[in-house]
KOLSEMI-916942 format. One line per 3 residues: number of its first residue (from 0); their letters; for each residue x negated, y, z negated of C-alpha. Coordinates in steps of 0.5 Angstrom, whole numbers, padded with zeros to 4 digits. Layout:
REM residues N
NUM) A) X/Y/Z ~ ...
END
This chain:
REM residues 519
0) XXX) -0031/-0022/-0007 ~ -0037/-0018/-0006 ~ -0041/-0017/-0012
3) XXX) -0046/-0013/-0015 ~ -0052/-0015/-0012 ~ -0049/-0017/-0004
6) XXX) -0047/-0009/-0004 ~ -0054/-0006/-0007 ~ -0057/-0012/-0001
9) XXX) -0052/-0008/0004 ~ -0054/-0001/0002 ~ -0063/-0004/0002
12) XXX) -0062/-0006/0009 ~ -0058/-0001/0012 ~ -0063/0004/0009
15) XXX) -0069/0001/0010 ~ -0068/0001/0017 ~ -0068/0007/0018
18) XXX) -0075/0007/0015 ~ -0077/0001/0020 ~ -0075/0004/0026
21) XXX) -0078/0010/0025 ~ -0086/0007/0023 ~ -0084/0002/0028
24) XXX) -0083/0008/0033 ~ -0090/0010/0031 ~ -0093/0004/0032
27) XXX) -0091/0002/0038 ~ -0093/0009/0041 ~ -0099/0009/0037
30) XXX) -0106/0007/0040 ~ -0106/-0002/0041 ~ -0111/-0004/0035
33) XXX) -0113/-0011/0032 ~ -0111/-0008/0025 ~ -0104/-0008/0028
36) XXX) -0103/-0015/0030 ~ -0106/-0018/0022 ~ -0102/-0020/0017
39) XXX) -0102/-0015/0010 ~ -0106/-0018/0005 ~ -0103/-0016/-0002
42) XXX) -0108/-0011/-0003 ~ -0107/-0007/0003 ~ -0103/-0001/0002
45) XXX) -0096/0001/0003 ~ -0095/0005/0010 ~ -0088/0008/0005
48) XXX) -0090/0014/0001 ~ -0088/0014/-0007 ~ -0083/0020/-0005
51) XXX) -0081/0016/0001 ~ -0080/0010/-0003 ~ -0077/0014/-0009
54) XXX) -0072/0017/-0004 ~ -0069/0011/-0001 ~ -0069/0008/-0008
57) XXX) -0064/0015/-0010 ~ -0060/0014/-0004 ~ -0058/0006/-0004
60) XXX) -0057/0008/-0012 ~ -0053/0013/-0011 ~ -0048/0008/-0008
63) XXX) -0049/0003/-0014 ~ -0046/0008/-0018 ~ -0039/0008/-0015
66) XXX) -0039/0000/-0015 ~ -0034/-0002/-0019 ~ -0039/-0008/-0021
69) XXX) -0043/-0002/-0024 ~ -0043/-0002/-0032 ~ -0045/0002/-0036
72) XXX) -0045/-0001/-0044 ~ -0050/0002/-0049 ~ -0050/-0003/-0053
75) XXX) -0052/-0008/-0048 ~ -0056/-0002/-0044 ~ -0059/0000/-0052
78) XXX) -0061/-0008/-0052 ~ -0065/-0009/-0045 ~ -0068/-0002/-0046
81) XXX) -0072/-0004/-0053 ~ -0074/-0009/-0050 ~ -0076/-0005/-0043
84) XXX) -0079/0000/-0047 ~ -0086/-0005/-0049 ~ -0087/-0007/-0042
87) XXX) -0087/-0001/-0039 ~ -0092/0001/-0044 ~ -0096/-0005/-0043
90) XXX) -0096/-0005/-0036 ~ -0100/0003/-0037 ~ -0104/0000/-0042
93) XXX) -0107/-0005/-0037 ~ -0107/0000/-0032 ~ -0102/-0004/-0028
96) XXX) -0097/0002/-0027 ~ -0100/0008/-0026 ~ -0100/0015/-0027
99) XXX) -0097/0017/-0021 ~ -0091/0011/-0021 ~ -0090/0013/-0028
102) XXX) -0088/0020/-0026 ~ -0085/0019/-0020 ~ -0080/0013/-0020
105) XXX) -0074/0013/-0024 ~ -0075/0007/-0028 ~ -0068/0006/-0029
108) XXX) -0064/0001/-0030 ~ -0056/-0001/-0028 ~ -0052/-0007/-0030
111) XXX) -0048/-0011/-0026 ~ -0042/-0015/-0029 ~ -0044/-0021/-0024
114) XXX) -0043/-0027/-0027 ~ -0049/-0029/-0023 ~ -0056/-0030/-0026
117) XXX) -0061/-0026/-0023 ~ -0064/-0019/-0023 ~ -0067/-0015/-0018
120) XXX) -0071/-0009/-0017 ~ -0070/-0003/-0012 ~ -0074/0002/-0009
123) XXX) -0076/0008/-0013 ~ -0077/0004/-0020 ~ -0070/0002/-0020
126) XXX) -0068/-0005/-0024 ~ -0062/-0008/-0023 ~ -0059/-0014/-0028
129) XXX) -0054/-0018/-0028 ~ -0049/-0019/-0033 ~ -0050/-0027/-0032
132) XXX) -0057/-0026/-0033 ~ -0056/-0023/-0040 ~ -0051/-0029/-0042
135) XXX) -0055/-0035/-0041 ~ -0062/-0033/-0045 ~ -0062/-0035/-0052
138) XXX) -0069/-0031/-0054 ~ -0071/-0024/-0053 ~ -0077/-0027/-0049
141) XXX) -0073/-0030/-0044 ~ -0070/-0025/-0043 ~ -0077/-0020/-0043
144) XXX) -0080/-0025/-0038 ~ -0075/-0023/-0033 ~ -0076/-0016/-0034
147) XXX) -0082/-0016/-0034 ~ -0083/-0020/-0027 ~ -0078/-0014/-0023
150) XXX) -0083/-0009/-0026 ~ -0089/-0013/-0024 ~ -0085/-0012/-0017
153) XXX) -0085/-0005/-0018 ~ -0092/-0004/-0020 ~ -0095/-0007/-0015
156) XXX) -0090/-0003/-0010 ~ -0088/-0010/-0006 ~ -0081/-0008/-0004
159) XXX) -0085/-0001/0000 ~ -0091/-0007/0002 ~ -0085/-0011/0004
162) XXX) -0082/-0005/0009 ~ -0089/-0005/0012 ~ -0089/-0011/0013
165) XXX) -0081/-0012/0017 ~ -0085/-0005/0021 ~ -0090/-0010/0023
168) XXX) -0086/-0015/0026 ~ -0081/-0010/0029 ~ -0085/-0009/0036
171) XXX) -0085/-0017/0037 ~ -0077/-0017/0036 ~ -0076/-0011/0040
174) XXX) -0080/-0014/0044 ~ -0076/-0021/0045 ~ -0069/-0017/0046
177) XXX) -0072/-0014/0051 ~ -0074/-0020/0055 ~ -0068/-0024/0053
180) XXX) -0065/-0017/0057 ~ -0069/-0018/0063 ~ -0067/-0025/0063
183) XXX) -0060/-0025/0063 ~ -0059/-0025/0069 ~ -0061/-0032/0071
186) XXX) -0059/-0036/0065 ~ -0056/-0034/0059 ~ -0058/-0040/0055
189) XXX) -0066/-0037/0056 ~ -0063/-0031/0053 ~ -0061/-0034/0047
192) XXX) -0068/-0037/0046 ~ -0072/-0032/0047 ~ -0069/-0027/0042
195) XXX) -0068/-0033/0037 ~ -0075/-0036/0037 ~ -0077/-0028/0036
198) XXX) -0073/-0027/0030 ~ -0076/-0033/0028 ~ -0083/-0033/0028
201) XXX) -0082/-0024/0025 ~ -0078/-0028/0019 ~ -0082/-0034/0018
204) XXX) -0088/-0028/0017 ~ -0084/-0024/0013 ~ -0082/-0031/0008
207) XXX) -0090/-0032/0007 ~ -0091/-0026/0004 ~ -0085/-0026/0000
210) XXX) -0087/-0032/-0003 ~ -0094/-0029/-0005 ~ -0091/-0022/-0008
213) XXX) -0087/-0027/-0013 ~ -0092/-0031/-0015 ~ -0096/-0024/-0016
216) XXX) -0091/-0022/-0020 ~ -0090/-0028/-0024 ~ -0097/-0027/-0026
219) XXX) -0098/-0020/-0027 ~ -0092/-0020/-0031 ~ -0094/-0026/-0036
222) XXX) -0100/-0021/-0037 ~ -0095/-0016/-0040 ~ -0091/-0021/-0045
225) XXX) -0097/-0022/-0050 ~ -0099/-0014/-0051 ~ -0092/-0012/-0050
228) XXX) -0091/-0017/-0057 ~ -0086/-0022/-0053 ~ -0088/-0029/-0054
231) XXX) -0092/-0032/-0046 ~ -0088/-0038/-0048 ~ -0081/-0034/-0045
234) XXX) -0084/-0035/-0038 ~ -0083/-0043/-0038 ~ -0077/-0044/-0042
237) XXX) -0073/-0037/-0038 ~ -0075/-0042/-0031 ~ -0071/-0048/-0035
240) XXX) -0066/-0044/-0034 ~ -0067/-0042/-0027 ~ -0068/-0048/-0026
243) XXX) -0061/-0050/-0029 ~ -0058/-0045/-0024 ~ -0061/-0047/-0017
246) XXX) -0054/-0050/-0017 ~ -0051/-0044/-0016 ~ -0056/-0040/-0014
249) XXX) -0062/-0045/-0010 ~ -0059/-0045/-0002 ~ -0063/-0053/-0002
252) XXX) -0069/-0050/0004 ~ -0075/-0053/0005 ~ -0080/-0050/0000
255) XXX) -0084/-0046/0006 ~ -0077/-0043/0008 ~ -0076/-0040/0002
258) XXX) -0076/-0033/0000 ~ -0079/-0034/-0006 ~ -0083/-0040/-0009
261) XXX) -0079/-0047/-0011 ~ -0077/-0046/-0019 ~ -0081/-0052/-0021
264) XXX) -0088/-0049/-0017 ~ -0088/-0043/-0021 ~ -0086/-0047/-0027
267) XXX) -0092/-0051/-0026 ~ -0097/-0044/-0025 ~ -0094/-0041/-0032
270) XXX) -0094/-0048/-0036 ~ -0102/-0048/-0034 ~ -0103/-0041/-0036
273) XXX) -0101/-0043/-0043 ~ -0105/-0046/-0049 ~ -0105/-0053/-0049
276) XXX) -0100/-0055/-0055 ~ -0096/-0048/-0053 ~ -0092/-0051/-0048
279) XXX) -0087/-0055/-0052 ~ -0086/-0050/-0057 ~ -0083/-0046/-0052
282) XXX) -0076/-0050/-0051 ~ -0076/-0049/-0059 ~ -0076/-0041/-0061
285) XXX) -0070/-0041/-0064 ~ -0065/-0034/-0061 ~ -0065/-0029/-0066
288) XXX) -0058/-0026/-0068 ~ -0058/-0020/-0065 ~ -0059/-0024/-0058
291) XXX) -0054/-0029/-0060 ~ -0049/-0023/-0060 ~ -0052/-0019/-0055
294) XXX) -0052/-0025/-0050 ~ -0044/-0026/-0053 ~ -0042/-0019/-0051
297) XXX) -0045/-0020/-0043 ~ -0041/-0026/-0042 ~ -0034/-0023/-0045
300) XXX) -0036/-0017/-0041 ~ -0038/-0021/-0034 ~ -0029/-0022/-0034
303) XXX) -0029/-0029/-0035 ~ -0022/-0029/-0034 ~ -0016/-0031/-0039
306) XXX) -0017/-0037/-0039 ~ -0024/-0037/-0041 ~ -0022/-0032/-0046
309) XXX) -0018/-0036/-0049 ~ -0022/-0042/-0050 ~ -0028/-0038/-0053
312) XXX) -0022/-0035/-0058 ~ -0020/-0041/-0061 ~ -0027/-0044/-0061
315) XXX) -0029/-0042/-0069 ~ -0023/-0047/-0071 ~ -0026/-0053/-0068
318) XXX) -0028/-0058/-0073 ~ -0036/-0057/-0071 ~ -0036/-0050/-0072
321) XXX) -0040/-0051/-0079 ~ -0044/-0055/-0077 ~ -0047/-0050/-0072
324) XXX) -0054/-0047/-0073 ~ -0053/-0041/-0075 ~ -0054/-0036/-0068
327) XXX) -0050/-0041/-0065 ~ -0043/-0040/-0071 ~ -0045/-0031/-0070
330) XXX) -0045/-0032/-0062 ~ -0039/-0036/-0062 ~ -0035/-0030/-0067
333) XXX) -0037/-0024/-0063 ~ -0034/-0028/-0057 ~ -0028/-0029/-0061
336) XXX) -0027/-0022/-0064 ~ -0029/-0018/-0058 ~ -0025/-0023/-0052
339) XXX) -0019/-0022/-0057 ~ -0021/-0015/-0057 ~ -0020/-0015/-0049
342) XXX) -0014/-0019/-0050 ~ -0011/-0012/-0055 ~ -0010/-0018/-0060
345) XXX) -0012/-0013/-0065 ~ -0010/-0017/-0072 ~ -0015/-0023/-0068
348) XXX) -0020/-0018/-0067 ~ -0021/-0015/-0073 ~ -0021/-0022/-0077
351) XXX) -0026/-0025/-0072 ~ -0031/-0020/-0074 ~ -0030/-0019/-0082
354) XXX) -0033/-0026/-0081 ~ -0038/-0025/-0077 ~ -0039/-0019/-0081
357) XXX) -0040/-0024/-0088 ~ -0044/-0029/-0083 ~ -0050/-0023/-0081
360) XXX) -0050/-0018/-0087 ~ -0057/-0020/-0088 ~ -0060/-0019/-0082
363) XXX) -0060/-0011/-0081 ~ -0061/-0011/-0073 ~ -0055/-0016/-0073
366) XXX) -0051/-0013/-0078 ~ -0051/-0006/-0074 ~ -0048/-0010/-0068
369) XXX) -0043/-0012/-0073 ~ -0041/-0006/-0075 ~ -0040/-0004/-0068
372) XXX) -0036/-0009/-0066 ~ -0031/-0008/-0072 ~ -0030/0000/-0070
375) XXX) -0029/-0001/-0062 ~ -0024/-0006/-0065 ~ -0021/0000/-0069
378) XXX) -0021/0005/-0064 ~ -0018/0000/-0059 ~ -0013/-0001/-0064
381) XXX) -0011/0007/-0065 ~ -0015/0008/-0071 ~ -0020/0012/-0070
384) XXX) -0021/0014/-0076 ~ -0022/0007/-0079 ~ -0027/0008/-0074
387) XXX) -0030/0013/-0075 ~ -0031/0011/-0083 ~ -0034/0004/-0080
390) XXX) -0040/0009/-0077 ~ -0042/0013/-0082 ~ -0042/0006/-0087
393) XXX) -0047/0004/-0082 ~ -0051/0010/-0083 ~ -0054/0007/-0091
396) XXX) -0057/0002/-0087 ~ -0062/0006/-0083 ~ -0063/0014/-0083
399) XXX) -0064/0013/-0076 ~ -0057/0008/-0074 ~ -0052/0014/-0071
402) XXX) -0058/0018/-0066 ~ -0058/0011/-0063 ~ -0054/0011/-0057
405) XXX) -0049/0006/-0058 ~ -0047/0010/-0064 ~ -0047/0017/-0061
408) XXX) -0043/0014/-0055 ~ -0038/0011/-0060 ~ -0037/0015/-0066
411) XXX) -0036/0021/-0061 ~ -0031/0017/-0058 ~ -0027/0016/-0064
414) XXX) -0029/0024/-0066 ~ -0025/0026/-0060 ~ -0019/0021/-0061
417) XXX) -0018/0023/-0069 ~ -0018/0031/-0066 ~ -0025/0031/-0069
420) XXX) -0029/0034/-0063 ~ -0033/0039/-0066 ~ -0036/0034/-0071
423) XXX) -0040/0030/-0065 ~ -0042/0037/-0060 ~ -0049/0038/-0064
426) XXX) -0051/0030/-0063 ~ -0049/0030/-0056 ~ -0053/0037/-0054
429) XXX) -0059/0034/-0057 ~ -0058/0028/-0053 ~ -0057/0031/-0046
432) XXX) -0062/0036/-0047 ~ -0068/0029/-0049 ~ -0063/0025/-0043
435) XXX) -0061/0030/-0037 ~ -0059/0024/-0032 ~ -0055/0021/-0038
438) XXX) -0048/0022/-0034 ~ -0044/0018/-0039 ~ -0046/0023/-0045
441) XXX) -0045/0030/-0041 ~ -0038/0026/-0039 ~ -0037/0026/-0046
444) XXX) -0040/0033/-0049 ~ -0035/0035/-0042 ~ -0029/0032/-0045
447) XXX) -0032/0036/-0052 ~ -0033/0043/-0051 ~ -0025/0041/-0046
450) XXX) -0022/0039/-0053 ~ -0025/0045/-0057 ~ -0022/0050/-0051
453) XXX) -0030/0052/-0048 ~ -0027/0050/-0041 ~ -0034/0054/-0037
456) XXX) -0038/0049/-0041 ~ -0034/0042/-0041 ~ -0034/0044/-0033
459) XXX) -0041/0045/-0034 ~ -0042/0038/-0037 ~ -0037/0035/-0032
462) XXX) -0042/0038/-0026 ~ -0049/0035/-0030 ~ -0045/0028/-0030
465) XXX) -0044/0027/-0023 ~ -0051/0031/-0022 ~ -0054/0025/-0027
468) XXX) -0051/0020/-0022 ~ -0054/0024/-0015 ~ -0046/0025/-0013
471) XXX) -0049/0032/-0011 ~ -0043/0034/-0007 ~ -0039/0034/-0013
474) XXX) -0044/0038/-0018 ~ -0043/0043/-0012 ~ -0036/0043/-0012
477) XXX) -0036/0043/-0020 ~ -0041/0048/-0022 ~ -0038/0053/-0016
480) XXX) -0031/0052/-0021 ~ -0035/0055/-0027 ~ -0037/0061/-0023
483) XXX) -0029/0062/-0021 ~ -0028/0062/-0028 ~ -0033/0066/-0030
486) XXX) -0032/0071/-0026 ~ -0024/0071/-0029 ~ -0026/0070/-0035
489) XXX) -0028/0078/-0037 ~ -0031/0080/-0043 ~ -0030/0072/-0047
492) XXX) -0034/0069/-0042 ~ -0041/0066/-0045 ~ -0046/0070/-0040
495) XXX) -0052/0066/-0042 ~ -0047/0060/-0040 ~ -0045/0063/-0033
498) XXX) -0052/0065/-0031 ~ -0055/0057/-0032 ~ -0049/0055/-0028
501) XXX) -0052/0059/-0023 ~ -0059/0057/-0023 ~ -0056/0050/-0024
504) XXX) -0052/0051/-0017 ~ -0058/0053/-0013 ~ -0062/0048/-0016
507) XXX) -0057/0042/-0014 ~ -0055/0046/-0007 ~ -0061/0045/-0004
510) XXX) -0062/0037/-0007 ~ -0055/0036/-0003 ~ -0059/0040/0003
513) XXX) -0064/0035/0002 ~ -0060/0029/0002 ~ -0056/0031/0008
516) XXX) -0062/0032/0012 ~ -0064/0025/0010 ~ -0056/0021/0013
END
């Protein structure tokens, strides 16, 4: 079965060289210079604009978006956001991004329901993490150690410094077929060296100067940890569990073979970085709740399977489960409600969660997630109502609880089935207006305004969401059905509607003119 990463690696490749040829073509065109033929040093400069990087980033993400992988849960995504957010900060803080990759990039982030642990960034300040990753860390810090390695990957610009780089070798591969092409004639199995020993000698290069860009970022990254208010120490314990995972995801190579540089060695470089006496209270930070709950969520949602489901179900009536620590007991409730949830056992679910609600009422971030759970149960259940009342009991709690996203995505749901649409358009207008490349929030103001009969603007919305997503063949198609039912419409059509259809329609036109030319 592909997965999340494979596919975003197929669509890298496939742009990327594109882009190769094309510098290559300069390069053998151009004047023969001893700076040709040098390796880059990490600080040399990238051949690929920022607009160009940013660009081939749109296209491959562009394909994420349509990957059956590609999951967008709020409460994961508001998790991983808060603490995304600090990082970034930090990093201008530091002068590590500056201002023209803050203005330029995307800096977004897309989850993948992969089982795998791993993340990765993508050109144009694109991140990707993996459910699995999400699942197996037990703090915030951890996972703030991830994160803050792939945007030290970004900020440092090495996947455009990488394309430079694969340029520079490409004279000497094309350089190999071509003799390997003349020598065919006489014996084949020359043919076959020449081409393979090329490859070779182009991609031990290459692995070099990968090796450096991870040590880099590790090193930037752990940097950012401290400023961003997460603890250095998340660096050493989140390489414990890598290294718990070369199981899965170590290909066993030599260290010097390796695109990235042994667990142990990296290991052994963040441990030296720490205080002395710091190191080995690294593997003690206790999870928070709220991180033991956001960690269950990413494994039930990686789709297990039945089985596992089931096994996760049935664990809050083991004979151990009270002597577990408490993040433990909250993580292992939250897997039960929801996994019952996803297998439609509504009366499960629900007895599940008023445990967990018990167990985490003292704890204001933990409590909220609670309160999410038990109404996605209830709307899952049918009652939208109950779910709605769920929501607004949260709201006591904290003022600003219901502007989050993962109570305006959920409570507008429920609004839409209790036939309550009205009540939610507000919250999402104003969401869109601060979110523009929200798509799930211009699907669901979509399906609002369509409730409460404003077709112009539901079709409005629905060409904004695909716009958000960069499908600007289907905004086109969308937007030109808004001017059709305007022009139908007569005397009720909303004019100051119809006119920002038409300003949006030639603004997205002429993008879908510029994503054509680049094919």
């Amino acid at each position: 079965m592909q997965k999340f990463q494979q596919k975003w690696l197929v669509a890298l490749v496939q742009k990327a060289l594109t882009a190769i040829i094309f510098i290559a073509n300069s390069i053998l065109y151009a004047p023969v210079a001893s700076a040709q033929t040098a390796l880059p040093t990490l600080g040399d400069p990238s051949d690929l604009t920022t607009s160009a990087e940013r660009r081939l980033g749109d296209r491959i993400i562009r394909e994420l978006y349509r990957d059956p992988d590609y999951i967008d849960d709020p409460v994961i995504a508001d998790y991983v956001q808060g603490t995304w957010r600090p990082l970034m900060a930090a990093a201008k803080a530091r002068g590590e991004l500056s201002p023209e990759l803050d203005e330029r990039f995307a800096w977004e982030i897309l989850l993948g329901r992969d089982r795998t642990v791993n993340a990765f960034a993508l050109p144009g300040g694109y991140l990707g993490v993996h459910l699995g990753l999400i699942g197996v860390v037990t703090t915030r810090d951890e996972l703030a150690s991830v994160l803050a390695h792939e945007l030290s990957h970004v900020t440092q610009r090495h996947i455009s410094r990488l394309i430079t780089q694969q340029s520079k070798q490409t004279p000497l591969l094309l350089g190999a077929m071509i003799l390997g092409a003349l020598a065919a004639s006489k014996n084949p199995g020359a043919t076959q060296a020449l081409v393979v020993g090329g490859q070779a000698l182009a991609m031990q290069n290459q692995l070099n100067f990968s090796r450096d860009m991870e040590r880099e970022a590790d090193r930037i990254g752990y940097g950012l940890m401290a400023p961003a208010g997460f603890a250095p120490q998340g660096f050493v314990s989140m390489f414990d569990k890598l290294q718990q995972a070369n199981r899965l995801n170590d290909n066993g190579s030599w260290p010097y073979l390796r695109s990235h540089p042994l667990t142990t060695e990296r290991m052994a470089d963040m441990h030296s970085r720490l205080p002395p006496g710091e190191a080995a209270a690294a593997a003690t930070v206790p999870s928070t709740l709220e991180h033991a709950m956001v960690a269950a969520r990413a494994r039930v949602l990686a789709n297990p399977g039945v089985d596992t489901l089931r096994q996760w179900i049935a664990e809050p009536q083991g004979s151990g489960f009270a002597a577990l620590p408490a993040s433990r007991r909250v993580g292992v409730l939250y897997a039960a409600a929801l996994g019952s949830n996803q297998l439609r056992d509504a009366a499960g679910a629900r007895a599940a969660a008023k445990k967990l609600e018990d167990l985490v009422r003292n704890d204001a971030a933990a409590h909220r997630l609670a309160k999410l759970l038990a109404a996605e149960i209830e709307l899952a259940a049918g009652d939208a109502a109950a779910a709605v009342n769920a929501l607004a009991a949260d709201a006591t709690n904290t003022t600003s609880s219901n502007n989050r996203r993962p109570e305006l995505v959920l409570r507008t749901q429920a609004l839409l089935r209790a036939g309550r649409a009205g009540e939610g358009t507000s919250a999402l207008q104003t969401w869109v207006a601060t979110h523009p490349r929200d798509a799930t929030a211009w699907q669901l103001l979509a399906s609002t305004w369509q409730a409460q009969g404003q077709a112009l603007r539901a079709v409005r919305a629905e060409a904004e969401a695909h716009a958000a997503r960069y499908d600007y063949a289907a905004a086109v198609d969308r937007f030109k059905a808004g001017q059709d039912l305007a022009r139908r419409g007569g005397p009720q059509v909303d004019h100051i509607e119809a006119s920002i259809i038409d300003t949006r329609l030639r603004a997205v036109e002429s993008l879908l003119r510029e994503q054509a030319a680049e094919r």
